[in-house]
N, C-alpha and C positions, 0 to 999 in steps of 0.2 A: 429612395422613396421610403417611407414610414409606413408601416403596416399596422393598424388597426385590427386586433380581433376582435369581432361580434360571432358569435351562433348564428346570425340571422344570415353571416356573407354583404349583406347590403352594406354603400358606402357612406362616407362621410366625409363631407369637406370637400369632395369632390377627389380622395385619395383612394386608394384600390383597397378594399377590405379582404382579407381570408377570413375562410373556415377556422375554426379551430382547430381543427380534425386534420386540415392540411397544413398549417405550422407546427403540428405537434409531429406530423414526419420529418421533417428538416430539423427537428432538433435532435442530435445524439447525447444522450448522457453515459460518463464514464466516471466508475471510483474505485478509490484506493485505498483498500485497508490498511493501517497502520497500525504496531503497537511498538510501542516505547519502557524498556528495561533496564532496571540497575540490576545485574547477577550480584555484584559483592562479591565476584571469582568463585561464587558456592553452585558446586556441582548439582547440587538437587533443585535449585532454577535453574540451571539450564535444561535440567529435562522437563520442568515444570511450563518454561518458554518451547521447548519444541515439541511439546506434546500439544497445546494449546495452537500456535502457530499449525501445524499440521491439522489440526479436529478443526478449527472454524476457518481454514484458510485462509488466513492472513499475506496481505502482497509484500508487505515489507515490514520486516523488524530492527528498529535502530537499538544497540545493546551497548550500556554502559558497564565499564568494569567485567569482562566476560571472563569464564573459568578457562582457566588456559594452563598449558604442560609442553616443558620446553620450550617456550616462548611461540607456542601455537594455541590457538585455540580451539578447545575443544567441546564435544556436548551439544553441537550444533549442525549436526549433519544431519541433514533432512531433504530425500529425493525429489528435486524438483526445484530448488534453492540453489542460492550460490551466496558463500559469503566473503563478503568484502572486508579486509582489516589490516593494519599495518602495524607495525611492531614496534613500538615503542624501545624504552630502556632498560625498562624493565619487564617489557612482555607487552600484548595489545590493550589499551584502555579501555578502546569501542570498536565496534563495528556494525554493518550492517547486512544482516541478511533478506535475501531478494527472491522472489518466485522468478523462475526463467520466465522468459516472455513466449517461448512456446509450448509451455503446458496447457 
């Protein structure tokens, strides 16, 4: 069936009209903050990105080139998060860090 919103509720066409008021409950909206980084392996972003990522609550940070020691990366621990990244040959390239899902 095709639903027509009017304010008035009356129909049209002879098709069932809503309120506005009552399609505007059936709809959930959901989002996702993103930010997207190059570190350049330099330590002072990545406090720059987890300080920022923390203060405005960002859901996911995808990180190019992160600073990393012993083929870890580092400069990115922030409670609440969890980061993802896999080890290259030289160490991680990218990764991404993620808010848990029950904070």
């Amino acid at each position: 069936m095709i639903r027509h919103i009017l304010p008035s509720g009356r129909q049209v066409g002879g098709e069932e009209i809503i309120e506005e008021e009552e399609e505007a409950e059936r709809v959930m909206v959901s989002t996702i903050s993103f930010i997207q980084a190059n570190l350049q392996h330099n330590i002072a972003a990545s406090g720059i990105l987890t300080r920022t990522v923390g203060v405005k609550g960002i859901d996911m940070a995808l990180v190019q080139e992160p600073w990393y020691h012993e083929e870890c990366v580092r400069g990115l621990n922030i409670p609440g998060y969890t980061l993802y990244s896999l080890r290259g040959k030289e160490g991680p390239t990218a990764c991404i860090l993620a808010r848990n899902m029950d904070d």
